[in-house]
MARSEKE-528257 format. One record per residue (C-alpha): residue in three letters; residue number from 0; y, z, x. Coordinates in Angstrom, 3 decimals, m for minus. Layout:
N
{gufi: Ala; lomar: NUM; Y: Y; Z: Z; X: X} $
...
END
This chain:
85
{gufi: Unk; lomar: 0; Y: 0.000; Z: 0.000; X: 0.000} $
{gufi: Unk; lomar: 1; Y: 2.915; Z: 0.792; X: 2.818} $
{gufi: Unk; lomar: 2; Y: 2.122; Z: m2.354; X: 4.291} $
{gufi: Unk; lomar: 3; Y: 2.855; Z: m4.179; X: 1.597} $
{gufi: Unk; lomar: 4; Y: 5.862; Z: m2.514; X: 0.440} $
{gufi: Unk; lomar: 5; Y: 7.068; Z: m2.505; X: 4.273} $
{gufi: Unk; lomar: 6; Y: 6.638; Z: m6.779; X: 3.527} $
{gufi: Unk; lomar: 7; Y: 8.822; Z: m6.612; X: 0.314} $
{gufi: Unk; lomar: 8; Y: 11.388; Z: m4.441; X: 2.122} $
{gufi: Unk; lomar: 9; Y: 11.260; Z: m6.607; X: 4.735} $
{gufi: Unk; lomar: 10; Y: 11.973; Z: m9.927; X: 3.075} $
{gufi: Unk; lomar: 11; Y: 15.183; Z: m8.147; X: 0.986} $
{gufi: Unk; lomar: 12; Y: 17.535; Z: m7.471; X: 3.447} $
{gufi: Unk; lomar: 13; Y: 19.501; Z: m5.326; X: 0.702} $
{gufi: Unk; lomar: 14; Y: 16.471; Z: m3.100; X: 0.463} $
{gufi: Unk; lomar: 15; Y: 14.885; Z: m3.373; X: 3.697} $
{gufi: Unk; lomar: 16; Y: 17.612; Z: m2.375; X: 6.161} $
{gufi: Unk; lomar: 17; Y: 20.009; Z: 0.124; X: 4.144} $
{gufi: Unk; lomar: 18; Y: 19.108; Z: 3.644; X: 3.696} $
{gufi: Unk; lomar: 19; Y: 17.181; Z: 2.736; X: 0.726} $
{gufi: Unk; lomar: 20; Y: 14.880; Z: 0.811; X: 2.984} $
{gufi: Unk; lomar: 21; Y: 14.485; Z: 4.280; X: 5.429} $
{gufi: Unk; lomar: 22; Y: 13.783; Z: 6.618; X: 2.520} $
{gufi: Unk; lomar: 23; Y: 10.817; Z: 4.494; X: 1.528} $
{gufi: Unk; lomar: 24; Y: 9.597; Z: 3.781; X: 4.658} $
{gufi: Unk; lomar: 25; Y: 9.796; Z: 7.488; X: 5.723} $
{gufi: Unk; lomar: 26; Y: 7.140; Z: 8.207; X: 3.237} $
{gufi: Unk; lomar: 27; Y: 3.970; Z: 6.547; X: 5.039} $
{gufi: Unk; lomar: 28; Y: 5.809; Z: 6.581; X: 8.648} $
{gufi: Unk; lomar: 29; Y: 3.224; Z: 9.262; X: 10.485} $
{gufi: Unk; lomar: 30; Y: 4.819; Z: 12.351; X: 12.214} $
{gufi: Unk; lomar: 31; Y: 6.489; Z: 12.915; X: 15.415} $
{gufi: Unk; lomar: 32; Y: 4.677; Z: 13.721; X: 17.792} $
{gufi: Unk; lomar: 33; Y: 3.769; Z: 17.836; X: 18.690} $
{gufi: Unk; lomar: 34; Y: 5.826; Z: 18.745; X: 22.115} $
{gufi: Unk; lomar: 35; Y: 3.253; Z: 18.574; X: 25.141} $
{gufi: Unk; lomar: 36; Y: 1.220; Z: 15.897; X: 23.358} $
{gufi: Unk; lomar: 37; Y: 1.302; Z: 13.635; X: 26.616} $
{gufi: Unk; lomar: 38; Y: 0.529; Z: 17.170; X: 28.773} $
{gufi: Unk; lomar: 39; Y: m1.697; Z: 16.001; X: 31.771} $
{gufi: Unk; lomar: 40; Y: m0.946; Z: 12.166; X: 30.925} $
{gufi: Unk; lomar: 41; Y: 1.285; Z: 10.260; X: 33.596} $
{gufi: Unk; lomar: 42; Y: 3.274; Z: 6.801; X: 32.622} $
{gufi: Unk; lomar: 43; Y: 5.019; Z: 4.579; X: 34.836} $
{gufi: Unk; lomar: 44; Y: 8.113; Z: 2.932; X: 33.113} $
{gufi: Unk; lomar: 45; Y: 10.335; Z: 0.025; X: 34.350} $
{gufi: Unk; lomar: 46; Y: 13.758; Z: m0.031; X: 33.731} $
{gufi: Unk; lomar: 47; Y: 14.103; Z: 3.371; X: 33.559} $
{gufi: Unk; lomar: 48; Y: 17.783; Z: 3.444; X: 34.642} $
{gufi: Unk; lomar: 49; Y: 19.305; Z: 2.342; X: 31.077} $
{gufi: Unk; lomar: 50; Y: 18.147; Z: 1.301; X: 27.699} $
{gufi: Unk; lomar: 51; Y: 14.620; Z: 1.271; X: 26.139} $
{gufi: Unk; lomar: 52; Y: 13.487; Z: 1.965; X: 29.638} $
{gufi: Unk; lomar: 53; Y: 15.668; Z: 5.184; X: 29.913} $
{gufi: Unk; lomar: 54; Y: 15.048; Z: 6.193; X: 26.578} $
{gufi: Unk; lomar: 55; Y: 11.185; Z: 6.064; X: 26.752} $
{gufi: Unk; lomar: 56; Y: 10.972; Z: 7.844; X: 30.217} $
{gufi: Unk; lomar: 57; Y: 13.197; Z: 10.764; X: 28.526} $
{gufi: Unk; lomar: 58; Y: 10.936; Z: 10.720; X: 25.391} $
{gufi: Unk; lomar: 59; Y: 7.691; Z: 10.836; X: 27.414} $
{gufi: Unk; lomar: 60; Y: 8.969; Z: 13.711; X: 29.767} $
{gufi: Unk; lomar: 61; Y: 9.701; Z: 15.645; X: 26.512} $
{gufi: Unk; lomar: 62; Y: 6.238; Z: 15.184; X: 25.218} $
{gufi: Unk; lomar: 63; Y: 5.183; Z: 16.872; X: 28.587} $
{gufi: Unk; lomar: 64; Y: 3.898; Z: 13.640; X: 30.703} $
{gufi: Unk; lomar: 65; Y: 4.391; Z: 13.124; X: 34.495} $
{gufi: Unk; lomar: 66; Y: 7.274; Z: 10.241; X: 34.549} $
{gufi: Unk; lomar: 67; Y: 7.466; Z: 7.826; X: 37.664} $
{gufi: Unk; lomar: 68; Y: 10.095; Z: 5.866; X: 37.576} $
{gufi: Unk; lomar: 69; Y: 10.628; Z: 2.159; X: 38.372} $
{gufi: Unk; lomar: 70; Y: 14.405; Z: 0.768; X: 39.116} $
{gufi: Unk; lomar: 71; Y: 16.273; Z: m2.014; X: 40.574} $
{gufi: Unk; lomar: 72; Y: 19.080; Z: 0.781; X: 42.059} $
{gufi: Unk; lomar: 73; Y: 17.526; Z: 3.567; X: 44.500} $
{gufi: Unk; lomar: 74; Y: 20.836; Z: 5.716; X: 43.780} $
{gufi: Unk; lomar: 75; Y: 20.455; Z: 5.105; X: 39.799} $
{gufi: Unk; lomar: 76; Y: 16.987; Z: 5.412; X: 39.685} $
{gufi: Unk; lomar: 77; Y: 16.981; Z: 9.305; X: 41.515} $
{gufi: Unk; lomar: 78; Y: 20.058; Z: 9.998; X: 39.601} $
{gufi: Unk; lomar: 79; Y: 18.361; Z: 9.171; X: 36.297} $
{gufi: Unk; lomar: 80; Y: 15.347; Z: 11.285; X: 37.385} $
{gufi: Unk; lomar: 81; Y: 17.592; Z: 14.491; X: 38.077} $
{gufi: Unk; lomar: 82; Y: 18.611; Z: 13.709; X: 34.616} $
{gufi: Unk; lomar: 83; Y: 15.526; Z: 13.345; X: 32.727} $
{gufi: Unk; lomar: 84; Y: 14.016; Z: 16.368; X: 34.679} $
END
Protein backbone atom coordinates (compact mmCIF):
# COMPACT_ATOMS: atom_id res chain seq x y z
CA UNK A 1 0.00 0.00 0.00
CA UNK A 2 2.82 2.92 0.79
CA UNK A 3 4.29 2.12 -2.35
CA UNK A 4 1.60 2.85 -4.18
CA UNK A 5 0.44 5.86 -2.51
CA UNK A 6 4.27 7.07 -2.51
CA UNK A 7 3.53 6.64 -6.78
CA UNK A 8 0.31 8.82 -6.61
CA UNK A 9 2.12 11.39 -4.44
CA UNK A 10 4.73 11.26 -6.61
CA UNK A 11 3.07 11.97 -9.93
CA UNK A 12 0.99 15.18 -8.15
CA UNK A 13 3.45 17.53 -7.47
CA UNK A 14 0.70 19.50 -5.33
CA UNK A 15 0.46 16.47 -3.10
CA UNK A 16 3.70 14.88 -3.37
CA UNK A 17 6.16 17.61 -2.38
CA UNK A 18 4.14 20.01 0.12
CA UNK A 19 3.70 19.11 3.64
CA UNK A 20 0.73 17.18 2.74
CA UNK A 21 2.98 14.88 0.81
CA UNK A 22 5.43 14.49 4.28
CA UNK A 23 2.52 13.78 6.62
CA UNK A 24 1.53 10.82 4.49
CA UNK A 25 4.66 9.60 3.78
CA UNK A 26 5.72 9.80 7.49
CA UNK A 27 3.24 7.14 8.21
CA UNK A 28 5.04 3.97 6.55
CA UNK A 29 8.65 5.81 6.58
CA UNK A 30 10.48 3.22 9.26
CA UNK A 31 12.21 4.82 12.35
CA UNK A 32 15.41 6.49 12.92
CA UNK A 33 17.79 4.68 13.72
CA UNK A 34 18.69 3.77 17.84
CA UNK A 35 22.12 5.83 18.74
CA UNK A 36 25.14 3.25 18.57
CA UNK A 37 23.36 1.22 15.90
CA UNK A 38 26.62 1.30 13.64
CA UNK A 39 28.77 0.53 17.17
CA UNK A 40 31.77 -1.70 16.00
CA UNK A 41 30.92 -0.95 12.17
CA UNK A 42 33.60 1.29 10.26
CA UNK A 43 32.62 3.27 6.80
CA UNK A 44 34.84 5.02 4.58
CA UNK A 45 33.11 8.11 2.93
CA UNK A 46 34.35 10.33 0.02
CA UNK A 47 33.73 13.76 -0.03
CA UNK A 48 33.56 14.10 3.37
CA UNK A 49 34.64 17.78 3.44
CA UNK A 50 31.08 19.30 2.34
CA UNK A 51 27.70 18.15 1.30
CA UNK A 52 26.14 14.62 1.27
CA UNK A 53 29.64 13.49 1.96
CA UNK A 54 29.91 15.67 5.18
CA UNK A 55 26.58 15.05 6.19
CA UNK A 56 26.75 11.18 6.06
CA UNK A 57 30.22 10.97 7.84
CA UNK A 58 28.53 13.20 10.76
CA UNK A 59 25.39 10.94 10.72
CA UNK A 60 27.41 7.69 10.84
CA UNK A 61 29.77 8.97 13.71
CA UNK A 62 26.51 9.70 15.65
CA UNK A 63 25.22 6.24 15.18
CA UNK A 64 28.59 5.18 16.87
CA UNK A 65 30.70 3.90 13.64
CA UNK A 66 34.50 4.39 13.12
CA UNK A 67 34.55 7.27 10.24
CA UNK A 68 37.66 7.47 7.83
CA UNK A 69 37.58 10.09 5.87
CA UNK A 70 38.37 10.63 2.16
CA UNK A 71 39.12 14.40 0.77
CA UNK A 72 40.57 16.27 -2.01
CA UNK A 73 42.06 19.08 0.78
CA UNK A 74 44.50 17.53 3.57
CA UNK A 75 43.78 20.84 5.72
CA UNK A 76 39.80 20.46 5.11
CA UNK A 77 39.69 16.99 5.41
CA UNK A 78 41.51 16.98 9.31
CA UNK A 79 39.60 20.06 10.00
CA UNK A 80 36.30 18.36 9.17
CA UNK A 81 37.39 15.35 11.29
CA UNK A 82 38.08 17.59 14.49
CA UNK A 83 34.62 18.61 13.71
CA UNK A 84 32.73 15.53 13.34
CA UNK A 85 34.68 14.02 16.37
Amino acid sequence: LGAAVDTVLDRSVILGYTNVGSRLRRLWWPADAPPNAMAGKRGVVTGATAGIGLAMAESFARLGATVHLLGRDDAKTRRCAGEIR
